[in-house]
N, CA, C and O atoms as a GROMACS GRO file, in nm:
protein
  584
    1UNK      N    1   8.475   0.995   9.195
    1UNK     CA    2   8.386   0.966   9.086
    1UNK      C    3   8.251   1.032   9.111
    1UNK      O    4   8.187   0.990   9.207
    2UNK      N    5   8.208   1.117   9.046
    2UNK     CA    6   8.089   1.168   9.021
    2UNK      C    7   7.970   1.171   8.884
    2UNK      O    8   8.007   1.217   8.776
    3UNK      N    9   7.830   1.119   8.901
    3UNK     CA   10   7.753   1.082   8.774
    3UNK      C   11   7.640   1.128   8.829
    3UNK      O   12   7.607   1.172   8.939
    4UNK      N   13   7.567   1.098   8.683
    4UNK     CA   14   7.416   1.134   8.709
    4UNK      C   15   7.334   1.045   8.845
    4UNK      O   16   7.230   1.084   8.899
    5UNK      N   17   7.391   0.951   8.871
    5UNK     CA   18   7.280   0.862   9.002
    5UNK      C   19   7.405   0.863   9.096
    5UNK      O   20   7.429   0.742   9.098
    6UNK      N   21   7.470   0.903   9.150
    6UNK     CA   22   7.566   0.897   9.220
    6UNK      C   23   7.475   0.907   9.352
    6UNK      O   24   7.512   0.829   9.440
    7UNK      N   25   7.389   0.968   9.378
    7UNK     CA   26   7.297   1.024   9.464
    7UNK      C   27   7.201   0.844   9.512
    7UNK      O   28   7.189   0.780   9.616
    8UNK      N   29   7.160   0.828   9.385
    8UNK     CA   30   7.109   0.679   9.447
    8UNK      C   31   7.174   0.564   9.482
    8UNK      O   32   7.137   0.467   9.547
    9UNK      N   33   7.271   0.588   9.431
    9UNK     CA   34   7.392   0.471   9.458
    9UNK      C   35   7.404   0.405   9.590
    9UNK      O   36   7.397   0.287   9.626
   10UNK      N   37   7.428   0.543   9.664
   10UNK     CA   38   7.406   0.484   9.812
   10UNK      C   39   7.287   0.426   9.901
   10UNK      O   40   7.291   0.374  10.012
   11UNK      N   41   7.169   0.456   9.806
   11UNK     CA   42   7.048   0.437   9.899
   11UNK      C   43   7.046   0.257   9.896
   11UNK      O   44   7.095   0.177   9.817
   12UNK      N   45   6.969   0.241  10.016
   12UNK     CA   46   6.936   0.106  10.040
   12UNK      C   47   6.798   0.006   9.976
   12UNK      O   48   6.689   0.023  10.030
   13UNK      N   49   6.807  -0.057   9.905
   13UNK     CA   50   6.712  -0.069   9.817
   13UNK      C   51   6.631  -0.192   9.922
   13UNK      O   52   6.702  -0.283   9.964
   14UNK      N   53   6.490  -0.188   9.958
   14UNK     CA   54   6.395  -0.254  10.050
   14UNK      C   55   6.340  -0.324   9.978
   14UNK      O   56   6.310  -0.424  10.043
   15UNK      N   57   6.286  -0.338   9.822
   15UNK     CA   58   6.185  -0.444   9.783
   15UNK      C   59   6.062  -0.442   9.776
   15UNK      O   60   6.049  -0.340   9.842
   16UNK      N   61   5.974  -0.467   9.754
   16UNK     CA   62   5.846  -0.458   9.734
   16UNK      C   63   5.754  -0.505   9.855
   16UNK      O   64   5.775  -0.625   9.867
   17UNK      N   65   5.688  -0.476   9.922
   17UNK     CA   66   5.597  -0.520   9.934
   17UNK      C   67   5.503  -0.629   9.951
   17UNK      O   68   5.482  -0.711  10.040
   18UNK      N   69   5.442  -0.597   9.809
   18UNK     CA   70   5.311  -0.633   9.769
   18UNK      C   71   5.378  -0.762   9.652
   18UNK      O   72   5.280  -0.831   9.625
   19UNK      N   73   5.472  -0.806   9.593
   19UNK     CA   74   5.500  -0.905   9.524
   19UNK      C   75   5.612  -0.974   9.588
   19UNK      O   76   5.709  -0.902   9.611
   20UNK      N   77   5.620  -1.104   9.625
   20UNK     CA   78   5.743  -1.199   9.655
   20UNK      C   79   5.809  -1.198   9.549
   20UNK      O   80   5.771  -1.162   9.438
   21UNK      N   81   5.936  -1.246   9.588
   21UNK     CA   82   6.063  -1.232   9.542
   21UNK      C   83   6.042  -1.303   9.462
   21UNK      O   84   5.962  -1.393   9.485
   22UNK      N   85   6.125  -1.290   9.296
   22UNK     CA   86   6.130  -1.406   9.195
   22UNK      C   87   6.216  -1.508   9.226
   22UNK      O   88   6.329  -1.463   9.248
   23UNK      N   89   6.207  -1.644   9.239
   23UNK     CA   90   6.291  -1.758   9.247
   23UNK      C   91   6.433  -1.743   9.151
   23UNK      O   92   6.415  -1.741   9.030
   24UNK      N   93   6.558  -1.734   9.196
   24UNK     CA   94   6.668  -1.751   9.115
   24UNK      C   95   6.662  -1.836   8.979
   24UNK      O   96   6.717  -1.779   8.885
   25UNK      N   97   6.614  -1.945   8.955
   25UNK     CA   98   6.555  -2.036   8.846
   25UNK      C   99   6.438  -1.944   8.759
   25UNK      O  100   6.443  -1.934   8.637
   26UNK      N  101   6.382  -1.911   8.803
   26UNK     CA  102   6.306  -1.813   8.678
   26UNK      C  103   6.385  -1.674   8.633
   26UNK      O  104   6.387  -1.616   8.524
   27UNK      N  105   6.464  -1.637   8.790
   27UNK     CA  106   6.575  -1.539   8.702
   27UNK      C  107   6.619  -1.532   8.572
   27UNK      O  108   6.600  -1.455   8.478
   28UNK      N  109   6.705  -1.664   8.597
   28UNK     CA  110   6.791  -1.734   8.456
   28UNK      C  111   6.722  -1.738   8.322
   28UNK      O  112   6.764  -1.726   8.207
   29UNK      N  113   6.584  -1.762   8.380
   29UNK     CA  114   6.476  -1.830   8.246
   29UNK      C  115   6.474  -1.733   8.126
   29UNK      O  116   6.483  -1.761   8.007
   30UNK      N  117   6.459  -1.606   8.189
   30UNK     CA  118   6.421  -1.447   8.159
   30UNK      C  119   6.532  -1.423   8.022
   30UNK      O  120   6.517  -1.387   7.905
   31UNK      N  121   6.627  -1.458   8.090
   31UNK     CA  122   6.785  -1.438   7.943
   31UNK      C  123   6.784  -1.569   7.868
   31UNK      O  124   6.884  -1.580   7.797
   32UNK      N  125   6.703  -1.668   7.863
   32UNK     CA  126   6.767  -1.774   7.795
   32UNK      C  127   6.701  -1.750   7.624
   32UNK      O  128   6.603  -1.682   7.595
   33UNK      N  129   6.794  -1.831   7.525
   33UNK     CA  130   6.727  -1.734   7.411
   33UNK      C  131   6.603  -1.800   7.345
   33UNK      O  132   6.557  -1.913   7.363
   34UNK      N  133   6.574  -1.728   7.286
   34UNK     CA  134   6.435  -1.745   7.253
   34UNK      C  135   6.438  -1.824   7.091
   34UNK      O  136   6.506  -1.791   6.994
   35UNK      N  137   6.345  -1.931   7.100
   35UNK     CA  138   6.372  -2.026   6.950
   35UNK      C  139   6.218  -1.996   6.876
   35UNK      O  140   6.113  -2.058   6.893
   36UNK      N  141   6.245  -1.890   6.795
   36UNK     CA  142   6.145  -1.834   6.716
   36UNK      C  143   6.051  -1.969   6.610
   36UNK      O  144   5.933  -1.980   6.574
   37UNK      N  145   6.167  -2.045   6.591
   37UNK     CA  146   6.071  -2.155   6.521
   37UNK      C  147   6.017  -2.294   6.544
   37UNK      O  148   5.983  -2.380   6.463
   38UNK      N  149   6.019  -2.293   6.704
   38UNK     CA  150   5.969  -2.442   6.726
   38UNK      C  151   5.927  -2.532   6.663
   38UNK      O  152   5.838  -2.542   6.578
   39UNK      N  153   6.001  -2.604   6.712
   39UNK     CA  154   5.958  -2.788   6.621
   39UNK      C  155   6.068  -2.768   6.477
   39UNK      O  156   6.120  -2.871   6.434
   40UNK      N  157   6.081  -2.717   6.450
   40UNK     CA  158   6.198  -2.700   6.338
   40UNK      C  159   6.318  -2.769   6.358
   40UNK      O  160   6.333  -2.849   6.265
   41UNK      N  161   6.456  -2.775   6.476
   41UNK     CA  162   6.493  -2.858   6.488
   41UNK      C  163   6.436  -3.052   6.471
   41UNK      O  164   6.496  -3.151   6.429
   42UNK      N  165   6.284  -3.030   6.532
   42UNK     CA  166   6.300  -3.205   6.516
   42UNK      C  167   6.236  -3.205   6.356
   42UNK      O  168   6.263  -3.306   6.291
   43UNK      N  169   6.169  -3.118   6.301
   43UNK     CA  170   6.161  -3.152   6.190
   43UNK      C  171   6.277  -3.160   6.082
   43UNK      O  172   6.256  -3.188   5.964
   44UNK      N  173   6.370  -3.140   6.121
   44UNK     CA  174   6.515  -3.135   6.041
   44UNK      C  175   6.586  -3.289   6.090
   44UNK      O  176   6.658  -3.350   6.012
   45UNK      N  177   6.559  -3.334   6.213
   45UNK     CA  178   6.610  -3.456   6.276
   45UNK      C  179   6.510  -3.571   6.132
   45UNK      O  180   6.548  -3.637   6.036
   46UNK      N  181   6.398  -3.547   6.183
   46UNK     CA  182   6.293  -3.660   6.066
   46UNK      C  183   6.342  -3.690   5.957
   46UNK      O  184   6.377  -3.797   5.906
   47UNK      N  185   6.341  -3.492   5.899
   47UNK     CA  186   6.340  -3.587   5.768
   47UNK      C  187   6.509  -3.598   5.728
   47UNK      O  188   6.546  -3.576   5.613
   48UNK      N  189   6.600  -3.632   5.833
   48UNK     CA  190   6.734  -3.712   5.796
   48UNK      C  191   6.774  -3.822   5.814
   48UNK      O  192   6.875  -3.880   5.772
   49UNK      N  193   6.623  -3.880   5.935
   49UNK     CA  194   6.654  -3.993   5.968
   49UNK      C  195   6.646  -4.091   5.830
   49UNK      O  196   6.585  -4.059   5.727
   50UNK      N  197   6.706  -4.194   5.845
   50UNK     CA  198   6.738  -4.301   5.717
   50UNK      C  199   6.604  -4.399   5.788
   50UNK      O  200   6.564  -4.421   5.902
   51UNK      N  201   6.559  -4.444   5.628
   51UNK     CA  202   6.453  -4.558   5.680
   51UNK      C  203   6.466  -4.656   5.494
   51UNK      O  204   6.443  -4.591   5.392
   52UNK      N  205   6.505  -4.811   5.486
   52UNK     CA  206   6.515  -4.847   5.389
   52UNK      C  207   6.379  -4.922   5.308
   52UNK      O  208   6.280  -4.961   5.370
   53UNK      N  209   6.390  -4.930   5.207
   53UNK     CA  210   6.287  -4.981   5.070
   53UNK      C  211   6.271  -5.110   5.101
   53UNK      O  212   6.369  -5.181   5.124
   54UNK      N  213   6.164  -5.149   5.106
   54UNK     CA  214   6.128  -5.315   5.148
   54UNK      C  215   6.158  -5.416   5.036
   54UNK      O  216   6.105  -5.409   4.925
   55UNK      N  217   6.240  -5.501   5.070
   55UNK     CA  218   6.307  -5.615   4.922
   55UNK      C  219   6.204  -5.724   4.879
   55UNK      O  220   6.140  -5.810   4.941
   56UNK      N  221   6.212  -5.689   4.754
   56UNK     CA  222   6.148  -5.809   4.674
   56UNK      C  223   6.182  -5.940   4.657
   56UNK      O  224   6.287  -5.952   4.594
   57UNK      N  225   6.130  -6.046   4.691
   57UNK     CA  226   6.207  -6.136   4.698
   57UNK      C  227   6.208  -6.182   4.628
   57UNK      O  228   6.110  -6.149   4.561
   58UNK      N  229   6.298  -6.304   4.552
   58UNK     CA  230   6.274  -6.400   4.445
   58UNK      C  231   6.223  -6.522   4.458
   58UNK      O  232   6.194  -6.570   4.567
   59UNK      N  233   6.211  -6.572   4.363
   59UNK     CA  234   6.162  -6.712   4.395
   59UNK      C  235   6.179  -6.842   4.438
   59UNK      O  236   6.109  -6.935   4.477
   60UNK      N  237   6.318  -6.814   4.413
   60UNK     CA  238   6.372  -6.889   4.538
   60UNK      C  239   6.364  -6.914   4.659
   60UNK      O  240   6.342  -7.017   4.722
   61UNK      N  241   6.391  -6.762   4.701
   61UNK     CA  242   6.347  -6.709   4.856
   61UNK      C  243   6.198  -6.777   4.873
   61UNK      O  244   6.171  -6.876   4.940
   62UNK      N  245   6.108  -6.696   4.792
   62UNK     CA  246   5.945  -6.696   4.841
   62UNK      C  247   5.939  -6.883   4.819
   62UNK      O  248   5.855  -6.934   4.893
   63UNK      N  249   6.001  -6.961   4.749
   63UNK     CA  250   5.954  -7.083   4.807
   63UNK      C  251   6.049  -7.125   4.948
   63UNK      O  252   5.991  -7.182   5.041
   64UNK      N  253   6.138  -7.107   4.953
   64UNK     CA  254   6.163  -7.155   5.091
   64UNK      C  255   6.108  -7.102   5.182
   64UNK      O  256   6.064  -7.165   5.278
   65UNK      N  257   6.101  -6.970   5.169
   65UNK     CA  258   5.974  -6.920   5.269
   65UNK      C  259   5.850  -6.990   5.312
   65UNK      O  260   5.825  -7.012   5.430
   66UNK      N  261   5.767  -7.028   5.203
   66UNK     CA  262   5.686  -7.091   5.155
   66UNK      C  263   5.719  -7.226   5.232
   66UNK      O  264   5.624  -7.259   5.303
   67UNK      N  265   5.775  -7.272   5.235
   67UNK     CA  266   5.815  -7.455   5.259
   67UNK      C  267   5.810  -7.405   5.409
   67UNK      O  268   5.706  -7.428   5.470
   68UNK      N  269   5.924  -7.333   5.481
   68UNK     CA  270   5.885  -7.318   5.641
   68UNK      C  271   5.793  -7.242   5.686
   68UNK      O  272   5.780  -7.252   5.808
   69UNK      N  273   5.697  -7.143   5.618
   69UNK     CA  274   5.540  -7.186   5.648
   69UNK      C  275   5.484  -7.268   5.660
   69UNK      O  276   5.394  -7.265   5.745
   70UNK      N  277   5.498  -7.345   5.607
   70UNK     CA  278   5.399  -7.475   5.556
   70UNK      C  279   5.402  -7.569   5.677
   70UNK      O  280   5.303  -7.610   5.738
   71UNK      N  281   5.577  -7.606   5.712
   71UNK     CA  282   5.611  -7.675   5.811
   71UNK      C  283   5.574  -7.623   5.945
   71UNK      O  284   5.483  -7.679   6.007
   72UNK      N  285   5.640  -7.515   5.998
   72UNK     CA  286   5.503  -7.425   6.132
   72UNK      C  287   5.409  -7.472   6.101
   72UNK      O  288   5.350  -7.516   6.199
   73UNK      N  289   5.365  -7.485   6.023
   73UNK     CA  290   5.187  -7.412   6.032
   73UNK      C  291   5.149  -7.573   6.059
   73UNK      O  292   5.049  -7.591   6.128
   74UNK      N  293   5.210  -7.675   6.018
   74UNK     CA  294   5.202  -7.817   6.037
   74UNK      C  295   5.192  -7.847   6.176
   74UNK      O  296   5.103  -7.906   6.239
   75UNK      N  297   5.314  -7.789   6.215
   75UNK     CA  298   5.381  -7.827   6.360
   75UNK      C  299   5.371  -7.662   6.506
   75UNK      O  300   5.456  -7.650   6.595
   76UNK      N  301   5.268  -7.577   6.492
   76UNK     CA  302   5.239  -7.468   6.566
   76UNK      C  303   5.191  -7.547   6.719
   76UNK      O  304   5.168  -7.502   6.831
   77UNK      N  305   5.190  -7.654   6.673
   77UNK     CA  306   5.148  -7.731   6.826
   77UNK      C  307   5.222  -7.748   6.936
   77UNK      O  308   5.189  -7.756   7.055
   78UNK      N  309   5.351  -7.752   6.872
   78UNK     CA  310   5.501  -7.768   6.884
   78UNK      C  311   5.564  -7.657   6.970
   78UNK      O  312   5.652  -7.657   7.056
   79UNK      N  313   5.475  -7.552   6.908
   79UNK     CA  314   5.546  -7.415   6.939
   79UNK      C  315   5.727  -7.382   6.897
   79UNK      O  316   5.807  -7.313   6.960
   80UNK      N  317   5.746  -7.450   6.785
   80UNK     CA  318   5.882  -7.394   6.736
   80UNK      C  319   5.946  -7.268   6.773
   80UNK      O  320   5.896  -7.157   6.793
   81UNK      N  321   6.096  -7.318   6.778
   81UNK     CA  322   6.174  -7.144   6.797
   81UNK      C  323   6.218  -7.125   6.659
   81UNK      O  324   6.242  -7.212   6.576
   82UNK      N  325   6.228  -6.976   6.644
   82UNK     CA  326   6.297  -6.992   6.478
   82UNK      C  327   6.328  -6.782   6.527
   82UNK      O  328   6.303  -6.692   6.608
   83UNK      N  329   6.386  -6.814   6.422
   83UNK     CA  330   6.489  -6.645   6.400
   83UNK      C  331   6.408  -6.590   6.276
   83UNK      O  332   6.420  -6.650   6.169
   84UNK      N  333   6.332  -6.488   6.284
   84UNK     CA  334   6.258  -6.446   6.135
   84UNK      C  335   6.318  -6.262   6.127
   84UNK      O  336   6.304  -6.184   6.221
   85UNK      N  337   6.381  -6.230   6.003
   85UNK     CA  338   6.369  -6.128   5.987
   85UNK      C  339   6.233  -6.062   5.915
   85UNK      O  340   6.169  -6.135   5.840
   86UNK      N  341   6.196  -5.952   5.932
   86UNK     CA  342   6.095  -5.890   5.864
   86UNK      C  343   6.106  -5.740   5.875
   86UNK      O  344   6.196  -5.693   5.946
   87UNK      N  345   6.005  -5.643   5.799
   87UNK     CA  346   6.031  -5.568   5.746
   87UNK      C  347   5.929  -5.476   5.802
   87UNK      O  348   5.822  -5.481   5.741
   88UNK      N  349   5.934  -5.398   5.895
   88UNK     CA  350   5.869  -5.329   5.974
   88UNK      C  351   5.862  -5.174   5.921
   88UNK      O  352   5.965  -5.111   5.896
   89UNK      N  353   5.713  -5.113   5.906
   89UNK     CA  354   5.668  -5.028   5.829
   89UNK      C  355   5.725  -4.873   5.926
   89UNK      O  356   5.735  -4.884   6.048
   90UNK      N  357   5.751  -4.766   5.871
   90UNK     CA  358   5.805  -4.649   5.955
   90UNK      C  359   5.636  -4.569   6.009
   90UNK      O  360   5.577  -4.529   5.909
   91UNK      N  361   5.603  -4.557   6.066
   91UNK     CA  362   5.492  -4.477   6.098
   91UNK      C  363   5.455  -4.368   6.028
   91UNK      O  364   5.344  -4.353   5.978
   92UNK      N  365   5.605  -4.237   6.018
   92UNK     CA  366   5.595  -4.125   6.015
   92UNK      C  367   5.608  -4.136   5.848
   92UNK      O  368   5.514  -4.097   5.780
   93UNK      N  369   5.732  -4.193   5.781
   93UNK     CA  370   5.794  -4.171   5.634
   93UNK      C  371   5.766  -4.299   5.573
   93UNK      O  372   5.707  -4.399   5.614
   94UNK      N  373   5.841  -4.260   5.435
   94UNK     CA  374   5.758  -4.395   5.372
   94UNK      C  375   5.885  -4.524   5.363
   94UNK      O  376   6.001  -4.483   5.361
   95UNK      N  377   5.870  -4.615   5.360
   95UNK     CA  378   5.972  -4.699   5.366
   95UNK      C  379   5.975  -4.761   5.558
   95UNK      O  380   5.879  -4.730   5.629
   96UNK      N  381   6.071  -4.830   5.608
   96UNK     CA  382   6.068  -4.856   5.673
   96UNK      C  383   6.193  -4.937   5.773
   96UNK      O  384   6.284  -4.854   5.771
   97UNK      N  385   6.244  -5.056   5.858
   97UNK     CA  386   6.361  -5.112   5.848
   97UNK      C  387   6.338  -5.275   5.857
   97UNK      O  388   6.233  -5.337   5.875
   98UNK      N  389   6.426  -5.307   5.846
   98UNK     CA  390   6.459  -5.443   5.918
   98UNK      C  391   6.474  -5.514   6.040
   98UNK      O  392   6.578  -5.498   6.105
   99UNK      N  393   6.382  -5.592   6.083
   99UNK     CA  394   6.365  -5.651   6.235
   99UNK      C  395   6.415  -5.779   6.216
   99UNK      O  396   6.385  -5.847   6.118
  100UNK      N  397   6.528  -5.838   6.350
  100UNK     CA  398   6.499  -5.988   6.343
  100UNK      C  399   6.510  -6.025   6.456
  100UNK      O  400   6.594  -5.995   6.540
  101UNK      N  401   6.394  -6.113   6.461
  101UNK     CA  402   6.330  -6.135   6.608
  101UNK      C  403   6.333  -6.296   6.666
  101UNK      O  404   6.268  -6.371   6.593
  102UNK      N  405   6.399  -6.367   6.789
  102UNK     CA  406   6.382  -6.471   6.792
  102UNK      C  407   6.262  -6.478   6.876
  102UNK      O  408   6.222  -6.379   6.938
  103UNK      N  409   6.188  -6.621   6.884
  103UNK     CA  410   6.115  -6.667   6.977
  103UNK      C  411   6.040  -6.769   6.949
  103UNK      O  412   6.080  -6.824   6.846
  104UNK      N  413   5.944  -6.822   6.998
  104UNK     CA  414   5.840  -6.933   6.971
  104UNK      C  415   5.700  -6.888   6.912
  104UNK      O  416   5.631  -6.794   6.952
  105UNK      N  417   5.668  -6.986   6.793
  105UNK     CA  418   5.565  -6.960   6.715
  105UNK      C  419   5.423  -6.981   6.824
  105UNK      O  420   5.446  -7.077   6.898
  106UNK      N  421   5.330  -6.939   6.845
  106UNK     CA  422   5.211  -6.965   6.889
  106UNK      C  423   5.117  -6.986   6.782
  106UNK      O  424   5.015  -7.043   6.823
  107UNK      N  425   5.116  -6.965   6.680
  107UNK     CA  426   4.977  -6.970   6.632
  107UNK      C  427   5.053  -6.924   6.505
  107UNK      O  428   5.146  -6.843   6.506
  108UNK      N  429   4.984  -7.003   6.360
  108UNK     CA  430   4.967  -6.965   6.222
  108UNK      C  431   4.848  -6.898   6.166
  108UNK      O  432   4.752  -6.965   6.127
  109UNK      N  433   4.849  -6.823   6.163
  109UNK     CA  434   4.684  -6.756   6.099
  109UNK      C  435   4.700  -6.746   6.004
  109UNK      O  436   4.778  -6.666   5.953
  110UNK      N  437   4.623  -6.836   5.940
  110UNK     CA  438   4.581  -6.864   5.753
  110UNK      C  439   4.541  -6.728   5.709
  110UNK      O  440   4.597  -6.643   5.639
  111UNK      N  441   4.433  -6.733   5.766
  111UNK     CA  442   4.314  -6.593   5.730
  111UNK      C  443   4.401  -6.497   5.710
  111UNK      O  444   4.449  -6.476   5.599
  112UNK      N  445   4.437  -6.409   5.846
  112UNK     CA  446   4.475  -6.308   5.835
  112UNK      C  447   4.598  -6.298   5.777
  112UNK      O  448   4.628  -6.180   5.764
  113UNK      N  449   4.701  -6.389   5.727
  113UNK     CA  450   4.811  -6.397   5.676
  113UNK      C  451   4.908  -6.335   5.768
  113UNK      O  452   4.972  -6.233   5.744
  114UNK      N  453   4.914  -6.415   5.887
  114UNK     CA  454   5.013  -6.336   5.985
  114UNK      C  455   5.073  -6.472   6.095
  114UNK      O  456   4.998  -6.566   6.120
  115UNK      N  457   5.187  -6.466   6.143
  115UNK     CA  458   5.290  -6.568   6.214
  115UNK      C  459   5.241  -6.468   6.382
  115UNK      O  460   5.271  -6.349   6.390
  116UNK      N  461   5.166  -6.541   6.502
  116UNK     CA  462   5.144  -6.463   6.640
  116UNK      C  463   5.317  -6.582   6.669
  116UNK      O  464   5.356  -6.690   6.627
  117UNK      N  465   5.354  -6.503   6.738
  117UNK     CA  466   5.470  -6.557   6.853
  117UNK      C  467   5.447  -6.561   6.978
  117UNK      O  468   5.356  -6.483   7.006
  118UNK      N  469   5.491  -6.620   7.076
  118UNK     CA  470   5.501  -6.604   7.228
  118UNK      C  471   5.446  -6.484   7.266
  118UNK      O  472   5.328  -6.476   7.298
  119UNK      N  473   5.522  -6.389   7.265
  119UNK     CA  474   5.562  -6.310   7.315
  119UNK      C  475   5.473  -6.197   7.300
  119UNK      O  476   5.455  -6.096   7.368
  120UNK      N  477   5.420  -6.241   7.190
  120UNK     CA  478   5.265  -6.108   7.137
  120UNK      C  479   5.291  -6.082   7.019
  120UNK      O  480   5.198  -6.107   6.942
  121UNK      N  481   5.418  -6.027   6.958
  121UNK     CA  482   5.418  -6.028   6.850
  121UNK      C  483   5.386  -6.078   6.733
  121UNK      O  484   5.423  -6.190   6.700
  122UNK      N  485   5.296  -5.980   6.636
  122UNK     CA  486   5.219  -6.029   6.503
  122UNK      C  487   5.312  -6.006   6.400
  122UNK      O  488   5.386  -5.909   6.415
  123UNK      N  489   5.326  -6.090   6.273
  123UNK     CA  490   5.411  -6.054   6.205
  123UNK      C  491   5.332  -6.092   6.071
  123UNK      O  492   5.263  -6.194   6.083
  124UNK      N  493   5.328  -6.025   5.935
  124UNK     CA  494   5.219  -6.023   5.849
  124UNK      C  495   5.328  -6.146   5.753
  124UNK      O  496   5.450  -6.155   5.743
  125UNK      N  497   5.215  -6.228   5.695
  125UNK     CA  498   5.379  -6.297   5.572
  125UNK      C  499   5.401  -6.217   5.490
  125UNK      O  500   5.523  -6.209   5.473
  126UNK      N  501   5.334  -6.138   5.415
  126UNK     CA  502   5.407  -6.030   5.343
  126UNK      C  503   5.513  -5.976   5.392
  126UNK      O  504   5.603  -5.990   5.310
  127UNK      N  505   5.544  -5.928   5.474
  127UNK     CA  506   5.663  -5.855   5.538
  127UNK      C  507   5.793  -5.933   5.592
  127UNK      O  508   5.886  -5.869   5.642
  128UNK      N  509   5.796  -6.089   5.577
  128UNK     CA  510   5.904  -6.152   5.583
  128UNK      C  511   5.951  -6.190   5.526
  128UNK      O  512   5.912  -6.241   5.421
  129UNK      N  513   6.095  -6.185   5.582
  129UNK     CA  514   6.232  -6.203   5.483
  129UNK      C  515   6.278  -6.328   5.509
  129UNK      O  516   6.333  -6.398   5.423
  130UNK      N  517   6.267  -6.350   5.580
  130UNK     CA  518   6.370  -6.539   5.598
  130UNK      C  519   6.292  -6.565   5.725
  130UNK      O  520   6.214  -6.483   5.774
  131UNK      N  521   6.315  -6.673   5.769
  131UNK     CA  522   6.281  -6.781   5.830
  131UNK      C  523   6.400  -6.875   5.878
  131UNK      O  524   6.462  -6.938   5.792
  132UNK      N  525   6.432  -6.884   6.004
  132UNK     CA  526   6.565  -7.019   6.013
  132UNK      C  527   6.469  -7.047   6.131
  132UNK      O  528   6.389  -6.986   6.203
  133UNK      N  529   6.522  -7.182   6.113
  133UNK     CA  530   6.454  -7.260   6.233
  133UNK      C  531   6.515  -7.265   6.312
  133UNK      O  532   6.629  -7.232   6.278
  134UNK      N  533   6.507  -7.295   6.433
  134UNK     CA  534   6.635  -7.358   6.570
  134UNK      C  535   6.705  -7.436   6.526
  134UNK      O  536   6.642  -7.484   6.432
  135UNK      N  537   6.845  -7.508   6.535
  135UNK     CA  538   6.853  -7.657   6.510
  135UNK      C  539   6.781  -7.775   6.549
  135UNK      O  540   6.758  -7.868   6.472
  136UNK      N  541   6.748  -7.771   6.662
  136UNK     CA  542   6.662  -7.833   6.757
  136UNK      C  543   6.488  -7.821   6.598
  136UNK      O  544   6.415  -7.913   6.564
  137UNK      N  545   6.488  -7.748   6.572
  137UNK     CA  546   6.385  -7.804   6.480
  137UNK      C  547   6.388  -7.829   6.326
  137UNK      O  548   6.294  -7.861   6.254
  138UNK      N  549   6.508  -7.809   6.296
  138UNK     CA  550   6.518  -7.881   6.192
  138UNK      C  551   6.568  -7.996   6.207
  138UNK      O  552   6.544  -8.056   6.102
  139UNK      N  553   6.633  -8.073   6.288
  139UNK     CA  554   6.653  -8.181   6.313
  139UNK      C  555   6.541  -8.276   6.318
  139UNK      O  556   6.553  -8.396   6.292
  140UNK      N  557   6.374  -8.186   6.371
  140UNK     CA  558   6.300  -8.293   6.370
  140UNK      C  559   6.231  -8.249   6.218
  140UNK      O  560   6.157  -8.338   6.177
  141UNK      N  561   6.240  -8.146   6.140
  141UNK     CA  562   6.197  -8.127   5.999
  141UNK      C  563   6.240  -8.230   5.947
  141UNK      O  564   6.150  -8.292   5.890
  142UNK      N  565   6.355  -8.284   5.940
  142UNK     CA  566   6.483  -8.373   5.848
  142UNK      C  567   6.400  -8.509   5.859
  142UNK      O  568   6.384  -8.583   5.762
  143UNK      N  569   6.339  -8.539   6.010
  143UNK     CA  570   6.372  -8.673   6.060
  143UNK      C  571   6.181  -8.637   5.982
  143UNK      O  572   6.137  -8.734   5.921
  144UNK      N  573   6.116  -8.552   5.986
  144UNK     CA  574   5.950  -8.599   5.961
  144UNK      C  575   5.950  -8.620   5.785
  144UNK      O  576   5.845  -8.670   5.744
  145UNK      N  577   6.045  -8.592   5.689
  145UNK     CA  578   6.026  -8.585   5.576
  145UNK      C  579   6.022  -8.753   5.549
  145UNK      O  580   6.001  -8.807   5.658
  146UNK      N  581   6.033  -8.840   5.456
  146UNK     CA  582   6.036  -8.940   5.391
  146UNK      C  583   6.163  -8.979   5.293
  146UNK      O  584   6.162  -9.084   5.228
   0.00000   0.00000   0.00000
């Protein structure tokens, strides 16, 4: 076999010098391909993520709602457990999902129109959907009525 570099073929190649060797890991880096439009994938992730419309409630709902406000807010001394769903706002899009969170009430805030729990969590009354109590406290709801 004979070519144009046949001549260098054989020589022994020594290296540089004056620059250290590139790390095998930046080798690789050199061919990997190149994504001309960054952030484009996650902006395609966003806007597919699903986020739902916050429900209106009826009046039904908003008075029973209404009635186990009333009762917390009576008995926050108590520190009740209860199961509340609510309706937690999306940051990025408009709309948002559904949370339901157990734990113990700490505190009713009239003012600010918001349920504090144990745990830290603020929850606005606008944004809730139901309310169940523990059994353990409706048993003593039942027994405080008349």
């Amino acid at each position: 076999m004979s070519g144009p570099y046949e001549d260098m073929i054989s020589l022994v190649y020594h290296g540089t010098k004056t620059k250290p060797h590139m790390p095998m890991s930046d080798r690789a880096a050199q061919f990997s391909p190149f994504a001309a439009l960054t952030g484009y994938e996650a902006a395609i992730d966003e806007t597919a993520r699903f986020t739902e419309e916050k429900i209106t409630l009826g009046e039904d709902a908003k008075a029973e709602l209404e009635q186990n406000l009333q009762y917390l807010h009576q008995h926050s001394l108590e520190h009740p457990k209860v199961v509340m769903t609510y309706f937690q706002k999306d940051e990025r899009k408009a709309g948002g999902s559904y949370v339901t969170i157990c734990g113990a009430v700490k505190k009713i805030d009239v003012c600010q129109h918001c349920i504090l729990l144990e745990n830290g969590v603020k929850i606005s009354f606008e944004d809730l959907l139901t309310i169940q109590l523990s059994e353990k406290t409706k048993e003593n709801k039942w027994r405080a009525q008349p």
